[in-house]
N, C-alpha and C positions, 0 to 999 in steps of 0.2 A: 591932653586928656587928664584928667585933675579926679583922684578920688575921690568917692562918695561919702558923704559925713557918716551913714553907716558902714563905710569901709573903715574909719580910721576908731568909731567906737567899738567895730567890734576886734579891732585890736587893741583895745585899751589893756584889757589883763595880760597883752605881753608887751607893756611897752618898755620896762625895765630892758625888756630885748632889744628894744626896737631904734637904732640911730636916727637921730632927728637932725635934717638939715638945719642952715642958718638959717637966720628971715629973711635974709637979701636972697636965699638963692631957692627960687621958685620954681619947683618943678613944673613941666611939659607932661610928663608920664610919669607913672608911680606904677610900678608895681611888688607885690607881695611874694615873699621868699619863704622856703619850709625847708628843713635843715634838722639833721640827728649827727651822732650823739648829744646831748647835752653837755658832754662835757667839753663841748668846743663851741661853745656860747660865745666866749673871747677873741676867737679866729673870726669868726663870720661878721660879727659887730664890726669887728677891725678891717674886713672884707668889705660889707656894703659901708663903711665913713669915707675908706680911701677914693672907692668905686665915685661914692657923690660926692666928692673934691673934687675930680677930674671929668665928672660929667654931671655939673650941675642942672643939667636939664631934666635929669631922671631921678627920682625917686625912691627909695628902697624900702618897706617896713617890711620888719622879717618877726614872723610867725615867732611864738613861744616855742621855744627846741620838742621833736619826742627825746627820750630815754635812747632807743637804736633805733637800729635803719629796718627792724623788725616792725615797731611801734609805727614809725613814720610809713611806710607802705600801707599799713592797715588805717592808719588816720587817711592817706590821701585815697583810698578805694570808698571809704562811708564821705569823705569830701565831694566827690566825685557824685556819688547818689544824691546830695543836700545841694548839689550846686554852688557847694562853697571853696570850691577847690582856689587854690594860692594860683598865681604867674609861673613861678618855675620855682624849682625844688631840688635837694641835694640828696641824690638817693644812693644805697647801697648800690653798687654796683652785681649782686645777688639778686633786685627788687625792681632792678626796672623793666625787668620785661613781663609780668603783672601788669603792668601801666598799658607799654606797645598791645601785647597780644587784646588789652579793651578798647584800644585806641584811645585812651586817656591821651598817651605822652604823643608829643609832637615830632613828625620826622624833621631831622635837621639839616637832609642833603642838601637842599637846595639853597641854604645857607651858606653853608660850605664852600658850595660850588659857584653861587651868585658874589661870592667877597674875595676880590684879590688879596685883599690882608692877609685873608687866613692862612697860606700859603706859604706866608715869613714870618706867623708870630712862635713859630717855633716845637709844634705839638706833631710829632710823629705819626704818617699816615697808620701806622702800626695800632698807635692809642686808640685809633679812632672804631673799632673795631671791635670793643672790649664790652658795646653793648648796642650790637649792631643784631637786625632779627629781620628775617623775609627781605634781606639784599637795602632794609634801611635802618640807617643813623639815629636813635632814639634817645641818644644822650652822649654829651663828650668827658670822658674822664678829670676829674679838678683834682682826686690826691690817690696815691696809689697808696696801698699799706703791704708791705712783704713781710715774709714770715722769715723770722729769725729767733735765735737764742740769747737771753738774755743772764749776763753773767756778773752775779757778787764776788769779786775778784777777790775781797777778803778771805771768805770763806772758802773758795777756790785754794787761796797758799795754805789756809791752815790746815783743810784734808792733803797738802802736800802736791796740789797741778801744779800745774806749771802756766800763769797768765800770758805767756808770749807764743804761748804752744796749745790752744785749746781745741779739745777732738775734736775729729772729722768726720767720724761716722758714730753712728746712733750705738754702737759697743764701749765704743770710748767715752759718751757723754751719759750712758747708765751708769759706769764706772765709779765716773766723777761723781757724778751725785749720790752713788750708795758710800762714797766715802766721804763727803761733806754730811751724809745724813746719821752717818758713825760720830762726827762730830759731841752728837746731843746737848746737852744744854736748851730744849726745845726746835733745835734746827731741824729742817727739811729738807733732803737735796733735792732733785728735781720732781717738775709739773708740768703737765704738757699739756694746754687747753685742746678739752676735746668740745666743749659747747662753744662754740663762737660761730652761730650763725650758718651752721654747716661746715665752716670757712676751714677750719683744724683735718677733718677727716681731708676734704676734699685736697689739702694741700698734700696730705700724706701720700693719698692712690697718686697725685700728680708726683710726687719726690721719689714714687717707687716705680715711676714709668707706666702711669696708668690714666684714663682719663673716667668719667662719671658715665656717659653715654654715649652709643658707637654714631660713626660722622653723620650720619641721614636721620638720629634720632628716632629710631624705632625698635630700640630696646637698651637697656639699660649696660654700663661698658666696665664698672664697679666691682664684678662678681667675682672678676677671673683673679691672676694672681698679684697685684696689686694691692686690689682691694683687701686679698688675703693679709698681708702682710702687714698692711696700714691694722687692723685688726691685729694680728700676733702682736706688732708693738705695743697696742693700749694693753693687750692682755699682758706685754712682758712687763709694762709698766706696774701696771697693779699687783703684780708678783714680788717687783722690786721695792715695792713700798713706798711706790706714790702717793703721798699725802691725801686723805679723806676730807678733799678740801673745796667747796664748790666754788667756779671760775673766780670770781669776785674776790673771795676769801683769797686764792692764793696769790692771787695781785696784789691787794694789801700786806701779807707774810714778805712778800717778796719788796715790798716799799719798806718795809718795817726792818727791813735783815734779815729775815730769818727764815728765809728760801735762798737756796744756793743758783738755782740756774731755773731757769721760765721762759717756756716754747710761748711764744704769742706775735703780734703784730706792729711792724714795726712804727707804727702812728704809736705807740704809747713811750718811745722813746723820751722826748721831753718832761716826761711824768715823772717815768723813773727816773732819770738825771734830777730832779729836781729834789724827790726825796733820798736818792743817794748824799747829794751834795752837803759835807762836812758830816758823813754817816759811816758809808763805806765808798771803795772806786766799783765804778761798774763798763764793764763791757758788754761787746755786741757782737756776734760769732754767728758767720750762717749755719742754717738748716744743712743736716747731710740728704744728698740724694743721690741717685743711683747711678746717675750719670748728666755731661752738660748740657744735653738735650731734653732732659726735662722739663715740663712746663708744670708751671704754679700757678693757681688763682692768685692773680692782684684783686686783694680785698679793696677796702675804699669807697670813693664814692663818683658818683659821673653826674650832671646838670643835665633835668630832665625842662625842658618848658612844656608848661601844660595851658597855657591858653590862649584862644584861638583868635583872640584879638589884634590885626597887622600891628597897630600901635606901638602893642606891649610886647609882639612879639618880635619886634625892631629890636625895643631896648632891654628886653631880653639874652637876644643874641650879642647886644654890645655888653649886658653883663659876663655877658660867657668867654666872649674875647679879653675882657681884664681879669677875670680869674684863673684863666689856664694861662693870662701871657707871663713876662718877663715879673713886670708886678706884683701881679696877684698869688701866682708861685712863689715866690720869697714871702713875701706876708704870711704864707699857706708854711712855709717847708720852716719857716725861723719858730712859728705857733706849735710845730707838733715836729712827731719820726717821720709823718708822710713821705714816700718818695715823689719827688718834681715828675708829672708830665712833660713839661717843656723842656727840650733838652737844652735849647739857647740859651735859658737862663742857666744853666746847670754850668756852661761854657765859658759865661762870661768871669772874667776873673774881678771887675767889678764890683757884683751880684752874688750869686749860687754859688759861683766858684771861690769864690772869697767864703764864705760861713760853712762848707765842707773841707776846707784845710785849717780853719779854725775848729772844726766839732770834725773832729774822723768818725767816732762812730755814725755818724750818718750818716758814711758812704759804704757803711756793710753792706745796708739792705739797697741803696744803686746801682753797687756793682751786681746785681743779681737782677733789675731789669727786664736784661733781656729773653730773660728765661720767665718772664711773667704773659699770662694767657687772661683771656676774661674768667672773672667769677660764676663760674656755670650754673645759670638759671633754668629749673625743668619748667620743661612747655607746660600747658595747660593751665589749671586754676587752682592746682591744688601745690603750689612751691614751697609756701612756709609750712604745709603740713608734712610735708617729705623732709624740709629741713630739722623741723622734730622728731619726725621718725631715724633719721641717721643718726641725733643726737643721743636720742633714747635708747639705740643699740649700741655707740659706744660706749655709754654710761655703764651698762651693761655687761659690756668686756669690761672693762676698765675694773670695773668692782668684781670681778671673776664669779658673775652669776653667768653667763654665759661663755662657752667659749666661744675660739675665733671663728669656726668652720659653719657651727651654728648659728652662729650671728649673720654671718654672712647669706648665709642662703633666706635667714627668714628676711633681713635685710631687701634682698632681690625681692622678694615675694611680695613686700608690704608697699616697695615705691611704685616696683610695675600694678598694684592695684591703684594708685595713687595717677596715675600718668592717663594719658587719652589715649584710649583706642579703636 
């Protein structure tokens, strides 16, 4: 099945995106890919070139990037209405179940379950569950992001840490940073993103033993003391003199030197390494939490296929199988901090296990794994407006217009309006 000449014009304005086979090697099927952040334009290219090497029969044009995986869900719901939707898609793992709950996205069990491969290409039945909704499969994980602590180890010795010894709980790493941010000379000491997507708050209730909503989903699980606490910390933050900085801005401080340590995701690893490099050293130190039983949202993204065509949904699912296998994970984990879904790769000394004892720090956020949970999606139809609203009230703490207790309950009040009942 051979693209339509208005399929390939109306990719013409993303074709700088778009990897184009040789002449000799004539696709069978083609299908069209959607993918966010933009700033992983280079992973994905380098993703569908490898993919049509080794199966020249299939096709790949991949969509113009969104901005996030905020943008991309809302492009593919007005896609969905124009009947211009893509083949399969790279969505937050926050966003796809938007898709399931309209039956946009496609269940994958019977894929799964129809292919003996999948069994040995190495993805833990654990993963497959991370955005799993009403007993099916609607997308399988391709890069997890954990949450870690990211440290200028310059600025670490010259407030007087100690780099071989960095805190372990959230007293010890305010510490640090109010004495990097004594520093001056325009330094910062720590930032702890609280707008990312929801992703920030929801890691916190999860690191203080708390989860978002109780197991049957009929009311919200956030309130109790958890939630409190995730809340007292932005407020002690804002106390302590967390930079007046919005998300963006302190990433950049923090590329430039002049942020001491920065709560964020560990896909941004290769960034900062990069503008560290020949600047200052940097390390990678986990999150504290309250105990080893805690579960964390694994941020990231999962492979959603959305159309209904067997053809394309064959070569679909054989995209799916090179991107979570041994392969497509190393092309994924060497391009960013992502953590490997596939643990075989991760095994092999080869492979994974070869460029994790060459880069340690990118086995901070690995070893931590196990303790990752999916990215909790609320029911109904109203997700990213709830994800705004949690944003909006820790914004709110954070700048010590409201405090913790009252936040909290208006908090409760605004998502349970927010939710189906």
């Amino acid at each position: 099945m051979f693209p339509s000449r208005r399929t390939f014009l109306s990719m013409a304005s993303a074709a700088a995106a778009t990897p184009v086979l040789k002449a000799h090697a004539r696709p069978q099927t083609t299908i069209r890919l959607c993918y966010a952040p933009a700033s992983l334009k280079g992973l994905y290219e380098t993703l569908a070139r490898r993919f049509m090497e080794a199966r020249a029969d299939i096709g790949i044009i991949l969509d113009g990037p969104a901005v996030d995986y905020d943008s991309l869900v809302q492009q593919t719901l007005r896609q969905n209405i124009t009947k211009q939707l893509p083949d399969i898609t790279h969505q937050g793992l926050n966003q796809i179940r938007p898709l399931a709950d309209r039956g946009i996205a496609v269940p994958l069990d019977g894929f799964i379950a129809g292919d003996p491969a999948w069994k040995t290409i190495g993805v833990p039945d654990a993963m497959t569950s991370f955005a799993r909704y009403g007993g099916k499969t609607y997308a399988l994980p391709f890069a997890i992001s954990v949450p870690v602590l990211f440290y200028n180890i310059d600025l670490v010795r010259r407030a007087g840490g100690d780099p071989d010894n960095l805190p372990q709980d959230w007293d010890g790493v305010i510490a640090l940073g109010r004495k990097i941010a004594g520093l001056g000379e325009g330094t910062s000491g720590l930032y702890v993103e609280y707008t990312n997507n929801g992703w920030s708050f929801q890691t916190l209730v999860g690191a203080f033993g708390g989860r978002m909503m109780n197991e049957d989903e009929t009311g919200v699980a956030f309130d109790g003391p958890a939630g409190l606490q995730a809340l007292q910390l932005l407020h002690r933050l804002g106390i302590e003199g967390q930079p007046s900085l919005e998300r963006d801005q302190a990433r950049q401080a923090f590329r430039a030197g002049t942020l001491g340590i920065l709560f964020g995701a560990s896909s941004a690893l290769n960034g900062y390494q990069q503008s560290a490099a020949g600047n200052f050293e940097l390390k990678v130190g986990p999150i504290p939490v309250s105990a080893e039983t805690d579960k964390l949202p694994a941020a990231g993204n999962g492979i959603v296929v959305l159309t209904d065509d067997p053809d394309k949904q064959k070569a679909c699912w054989d995209y799916i199988k090179f991107a979570t296998g041994p392969a497509g994970q190393t092309i994924m984990v060497e391009a960013t901090g992502y953590v490997p879904v596939n643990q075989a790769a991760i095994s092999d000394p080869g492979g994974l296990g070869r460029f994790f004892d060459q880069h340690p720090e990118h086995r901070i956020a690995n070893e931590r794994i196990t303790m990752m949970t999916g990215w909790f999606s609320f029911p109904g139809e109203n997700n990213s407006r709830i994800i705004k609203t949690i944003e909006d009230h820790s914004y709110l703490v954070v700048s010590q217009k409201q405090d913790p207790a009252t936040a909290l309950s208006s908090l409760r009040k605004d998502v349970d309006a927010l939710l189906p009942h």
